[in-house]
C-alpha positions as CSV (number, residue, x, y, z in Angstrom):
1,X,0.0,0.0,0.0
2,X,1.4,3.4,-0.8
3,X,2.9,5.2,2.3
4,X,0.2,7.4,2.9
5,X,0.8,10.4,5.4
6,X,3.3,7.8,7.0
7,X,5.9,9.5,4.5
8,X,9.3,9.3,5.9
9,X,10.1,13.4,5.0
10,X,13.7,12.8,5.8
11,X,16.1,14.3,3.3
12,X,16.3,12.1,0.2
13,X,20.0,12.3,0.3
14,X,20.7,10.2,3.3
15,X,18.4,7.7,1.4
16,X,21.2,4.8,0.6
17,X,22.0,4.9,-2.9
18,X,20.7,1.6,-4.8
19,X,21.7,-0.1,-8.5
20,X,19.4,0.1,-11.1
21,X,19.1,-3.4,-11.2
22,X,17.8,-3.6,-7.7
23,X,15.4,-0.7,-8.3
24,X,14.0,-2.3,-10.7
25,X,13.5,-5.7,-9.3
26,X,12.0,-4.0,-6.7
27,X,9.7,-2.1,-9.2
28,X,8.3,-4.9,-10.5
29,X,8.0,-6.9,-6.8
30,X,5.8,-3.7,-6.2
31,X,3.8,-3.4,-9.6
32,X,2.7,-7.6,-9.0
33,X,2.2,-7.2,-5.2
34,X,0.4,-4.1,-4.5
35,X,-2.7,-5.5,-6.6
36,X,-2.2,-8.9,-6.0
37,X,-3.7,-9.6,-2.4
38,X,-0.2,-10.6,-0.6
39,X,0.9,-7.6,0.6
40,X,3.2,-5.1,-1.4
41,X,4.0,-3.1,1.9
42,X,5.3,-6.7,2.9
43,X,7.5,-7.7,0.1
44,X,8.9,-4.8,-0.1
45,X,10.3,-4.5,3.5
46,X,11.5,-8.1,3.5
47,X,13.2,-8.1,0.5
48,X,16.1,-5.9,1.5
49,X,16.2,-8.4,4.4
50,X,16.6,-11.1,2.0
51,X,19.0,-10.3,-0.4
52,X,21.4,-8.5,1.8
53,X,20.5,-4.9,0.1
54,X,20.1,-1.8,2.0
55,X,16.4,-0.2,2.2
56,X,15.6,1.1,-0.7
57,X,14.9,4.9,0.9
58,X,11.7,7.3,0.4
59,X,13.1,8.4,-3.9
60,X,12.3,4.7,-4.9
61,X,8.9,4.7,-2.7
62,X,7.7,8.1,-4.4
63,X,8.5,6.0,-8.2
64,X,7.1,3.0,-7.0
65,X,4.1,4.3,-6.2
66,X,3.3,7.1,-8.6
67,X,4.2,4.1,-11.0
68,X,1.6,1.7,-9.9
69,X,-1.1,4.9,-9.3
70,X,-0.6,5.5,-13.5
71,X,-1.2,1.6,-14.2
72,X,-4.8,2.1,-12.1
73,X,-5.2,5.2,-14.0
74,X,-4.4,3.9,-17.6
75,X,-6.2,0.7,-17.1
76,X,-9.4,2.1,-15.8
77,X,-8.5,5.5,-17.9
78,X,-12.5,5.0,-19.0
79,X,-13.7,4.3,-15.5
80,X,-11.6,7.4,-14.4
81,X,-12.4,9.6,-16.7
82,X,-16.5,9.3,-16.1
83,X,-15.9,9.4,-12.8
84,X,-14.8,12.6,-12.4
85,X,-17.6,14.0,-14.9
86,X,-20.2,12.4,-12.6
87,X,-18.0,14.4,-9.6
88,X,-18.6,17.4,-10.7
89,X,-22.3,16.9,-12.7
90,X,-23.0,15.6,-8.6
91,X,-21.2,19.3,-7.5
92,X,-23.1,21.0,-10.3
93,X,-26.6,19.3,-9.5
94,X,-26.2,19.1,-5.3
95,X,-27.1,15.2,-5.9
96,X,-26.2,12.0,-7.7
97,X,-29.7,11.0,-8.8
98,X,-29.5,9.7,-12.2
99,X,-25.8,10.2,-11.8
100,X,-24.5,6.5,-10.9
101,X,-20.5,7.6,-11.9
102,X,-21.3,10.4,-9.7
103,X,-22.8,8.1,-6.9
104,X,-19.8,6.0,-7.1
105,X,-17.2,8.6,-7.3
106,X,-18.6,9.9,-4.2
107,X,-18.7,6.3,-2.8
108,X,-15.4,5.9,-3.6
109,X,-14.3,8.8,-1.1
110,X,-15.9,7.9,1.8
111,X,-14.0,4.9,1.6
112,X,-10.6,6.9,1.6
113,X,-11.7,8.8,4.8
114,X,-10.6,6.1,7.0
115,X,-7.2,5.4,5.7
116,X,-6.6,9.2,5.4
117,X,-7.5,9.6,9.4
118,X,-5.3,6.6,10.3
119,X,-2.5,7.6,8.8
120,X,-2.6,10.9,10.5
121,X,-3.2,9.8,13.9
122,X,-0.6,6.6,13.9
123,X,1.4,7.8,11.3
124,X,5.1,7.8,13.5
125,X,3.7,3.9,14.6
126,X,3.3,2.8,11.5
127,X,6.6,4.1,9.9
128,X,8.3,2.5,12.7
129,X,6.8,-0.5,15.1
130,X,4.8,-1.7,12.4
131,X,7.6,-2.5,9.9
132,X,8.6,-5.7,12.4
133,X,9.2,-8.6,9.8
134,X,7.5,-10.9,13.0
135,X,4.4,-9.0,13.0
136,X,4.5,-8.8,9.1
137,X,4.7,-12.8,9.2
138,X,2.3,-12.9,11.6
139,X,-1.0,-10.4,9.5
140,X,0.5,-12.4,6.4
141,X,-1.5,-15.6,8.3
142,X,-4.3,-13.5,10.1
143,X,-5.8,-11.8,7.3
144,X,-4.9,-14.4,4.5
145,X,-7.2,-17.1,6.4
146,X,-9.6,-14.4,6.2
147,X,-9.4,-13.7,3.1
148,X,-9.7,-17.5,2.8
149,X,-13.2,-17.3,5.0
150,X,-14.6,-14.6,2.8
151,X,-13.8,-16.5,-0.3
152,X,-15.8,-19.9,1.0
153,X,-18.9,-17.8,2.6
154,X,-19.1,-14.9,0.8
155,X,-22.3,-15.3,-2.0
156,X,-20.9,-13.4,-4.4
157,X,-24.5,-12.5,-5.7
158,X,-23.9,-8.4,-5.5
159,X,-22.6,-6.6,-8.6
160,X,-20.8,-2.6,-8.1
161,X,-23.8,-1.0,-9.1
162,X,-25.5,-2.2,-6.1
163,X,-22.7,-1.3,-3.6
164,X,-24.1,1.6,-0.7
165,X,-23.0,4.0,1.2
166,X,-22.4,1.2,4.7
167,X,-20.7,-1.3,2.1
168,X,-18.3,1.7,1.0
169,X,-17.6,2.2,4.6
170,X,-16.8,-0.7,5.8
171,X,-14.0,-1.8,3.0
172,X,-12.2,1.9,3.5
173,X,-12.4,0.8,7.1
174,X,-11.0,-2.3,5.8
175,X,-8.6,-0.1,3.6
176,X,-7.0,1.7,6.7
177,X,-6.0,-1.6,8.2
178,X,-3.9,-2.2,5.0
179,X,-1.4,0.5,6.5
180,X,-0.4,-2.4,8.9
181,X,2.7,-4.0,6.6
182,X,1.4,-7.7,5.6
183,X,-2.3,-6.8,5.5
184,X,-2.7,-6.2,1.8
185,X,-4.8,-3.2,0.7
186,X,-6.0,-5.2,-2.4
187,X,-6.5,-8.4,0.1
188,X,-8.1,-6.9,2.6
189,X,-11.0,-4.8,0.7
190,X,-11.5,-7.8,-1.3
191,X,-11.7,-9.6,1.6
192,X,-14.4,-7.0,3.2
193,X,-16.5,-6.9,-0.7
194,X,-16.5,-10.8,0.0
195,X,-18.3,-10.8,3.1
196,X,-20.7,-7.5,1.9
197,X,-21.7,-10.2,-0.7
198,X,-19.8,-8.5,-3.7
199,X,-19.0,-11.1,-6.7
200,X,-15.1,-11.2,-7.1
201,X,-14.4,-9.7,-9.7
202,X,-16.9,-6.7,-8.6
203,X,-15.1,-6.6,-4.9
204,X,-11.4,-6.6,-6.6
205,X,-12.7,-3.7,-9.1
206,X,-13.4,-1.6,-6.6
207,X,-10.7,-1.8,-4.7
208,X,-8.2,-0.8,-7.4
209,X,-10.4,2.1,-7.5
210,X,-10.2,2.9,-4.3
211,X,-6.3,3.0,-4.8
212,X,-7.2,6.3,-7.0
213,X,-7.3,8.6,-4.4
214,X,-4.7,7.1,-1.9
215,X,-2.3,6.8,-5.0
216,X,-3.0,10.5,-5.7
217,X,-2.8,11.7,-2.1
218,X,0.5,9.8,-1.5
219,X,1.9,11.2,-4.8
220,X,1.3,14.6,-3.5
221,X,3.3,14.2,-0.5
222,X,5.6,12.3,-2.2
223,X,6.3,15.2,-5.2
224,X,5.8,18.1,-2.7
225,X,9.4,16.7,-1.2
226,X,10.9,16.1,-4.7
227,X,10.1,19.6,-5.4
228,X,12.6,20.9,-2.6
229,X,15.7,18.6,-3.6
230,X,17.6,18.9,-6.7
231,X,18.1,15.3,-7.8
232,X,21.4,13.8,-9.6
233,X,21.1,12.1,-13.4
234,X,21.6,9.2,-11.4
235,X,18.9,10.0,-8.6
236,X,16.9,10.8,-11.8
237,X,17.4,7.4,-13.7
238,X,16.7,5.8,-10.9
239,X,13.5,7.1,-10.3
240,X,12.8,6.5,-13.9
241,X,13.3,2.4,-13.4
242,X,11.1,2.4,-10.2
243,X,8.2,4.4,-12.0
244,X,8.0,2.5,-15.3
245,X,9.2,-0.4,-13.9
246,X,6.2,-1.0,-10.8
247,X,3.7,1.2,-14.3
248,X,4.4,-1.9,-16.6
249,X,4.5,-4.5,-14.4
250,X,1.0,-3.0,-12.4
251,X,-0.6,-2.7,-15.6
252,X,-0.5,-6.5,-16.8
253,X,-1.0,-7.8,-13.2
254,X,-4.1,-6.0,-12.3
255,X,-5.5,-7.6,-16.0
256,X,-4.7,-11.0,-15.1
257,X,-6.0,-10.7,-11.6
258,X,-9.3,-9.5,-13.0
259,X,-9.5,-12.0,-15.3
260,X,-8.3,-14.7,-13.1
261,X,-11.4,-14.1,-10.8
262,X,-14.0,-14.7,-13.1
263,X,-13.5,-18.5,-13.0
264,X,-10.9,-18.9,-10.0
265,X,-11.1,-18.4,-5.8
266,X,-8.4,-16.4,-3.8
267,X,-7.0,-20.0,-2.1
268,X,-4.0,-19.5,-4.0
269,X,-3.5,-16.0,-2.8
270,X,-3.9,-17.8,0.7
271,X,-2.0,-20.7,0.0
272,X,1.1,-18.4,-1.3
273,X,0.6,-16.3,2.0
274,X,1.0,-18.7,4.8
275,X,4.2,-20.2,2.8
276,X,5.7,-16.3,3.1
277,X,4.7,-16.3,6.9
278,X,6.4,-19.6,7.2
279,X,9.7,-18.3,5.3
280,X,9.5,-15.1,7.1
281,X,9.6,-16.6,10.8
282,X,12.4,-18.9,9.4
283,X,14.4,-15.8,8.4
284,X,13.7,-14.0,11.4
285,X,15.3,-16.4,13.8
């Protein structure tokens, strides 16, 4: 999940310097992880761990993530596009009757509020405690068996068009427990459309969404602090590797997910998660 108001805002110059190469494996670990439901947050504090590299500092979080916000954009550019027209037709008319882009839009951002006011309020926690590969491991299990639960009761009868203002509220309350690393933001509000009833497909949809307006807030932040530093060709290329890099490889995962759903279940998804928790307690020892 991007690193909402939890932006580490120290100077990007005592970020440790990285090689392309690793930027961009990195890149792509976060274009396949943040819409697959296993954590991106996770991956991509563990896999420093793992290969011995240092972290890869707040430049390659800010490329990462404006990256995988452009896949959302360009995939759903259609989606986007009439969803801020029914935004403002809503503003212009003072309702969204007869305005279902509108309805959604707004839908859409009640489901950010709670991620926004988390990250304010336990912003210092969660860019510190929270990062513990132990507890990381241990929400990998938690909420991958119940993302497994959701998948084997949900009904899956409910389509997006019949989604309401409680259902929108409970997955962005769903959302803001995402900024715990090892949650998943794509696992856990597919997990919370499951149990609202939502068809898979339908609950996944609307959680890449609902990575819109996170995407753009933490891009914000993000930019804001590029616009104060004056970044090296190298600084410069490297940021290029993690944007296009996480763009690409967001793009053709969030495609095969959605198309995966129509005729498979998450159980893989959970199957793949306990194996991580298993190899990240062996690590940790």
């Amino acid at each position: 999940m991007p690193r909402l108001i939890a932006v580490d805002l120290s100077p990007l110059s005592e970020s440790p310097r990285m090689e392309l190469l690793h930027a961009l494996i990195l890149a792509v670990i976060q274009g396949i992880t943040e819409f697959l439901p296993i954590s991106s947050s996770g991956h991509l504090i563990l896999a420093p761990h793992l290969f011995g590299w240092p972290d890869q500092g707040l430049l390659f979080d800010i490329a990462a993530n404006t990256g995988t916000l452009a896949a959302v954009i360009l995939y759903f550019r259609h989606e986007f596009v009439g969803l801020v027209r029914g935004f403002f037709r809503s503003l212009a008319e003072k309702g969204v009757e007869g305005n279902p882009e509108g309805r959604l839009a707004w839908l859409i951002a009640l489901a950010t509020l709670p991620a926004g006011i988390v990250g304010l309020l336990f912003k210092e926690i969660i860019a510190t405690y929270a990062r513990n590969p132990l507890l990381i491991g241990a929400n990998a299990i938690v909420f991958g068996l119940l993302m497994g639960l959701a998948d084997y009761l949900g009904k899956r009868r409910r389509t997006l068009d019949q989604i309401t203002w409680k259902d929108a509220l409970l997955i962005g309350c769903a959302q803001a427990m995402a900024l715990n690393p090892g949650t998943s933001r794509s696992g856990i509000t597919i997990t919370a459309g499951l149990f609202a009833g939502f068809d898979r497909g339908d609950a996944a949809r609307f959680s890449f969404l609902m990575f819109i307006p996170i995407g753009i807030i933490a891009g914000i932040f993000g930019l804001m602090k590029l616009l104060g530093q004056t970044l090296s060709p190298e600084e410069w290329a490297f940021f290029g590797v993690g944007f296009v890099g996480s763009a690409l490889t967001g793009f053709a995962v969030i495609h095969w997910l959605l198309t995966w759903l129509r005729s498979h279940s998450l159980m893989v998804f959970v199957v793949y998660r306990l194996l991580l928790a298993i190899a990240i307690f062996s690590l940790a020892r």
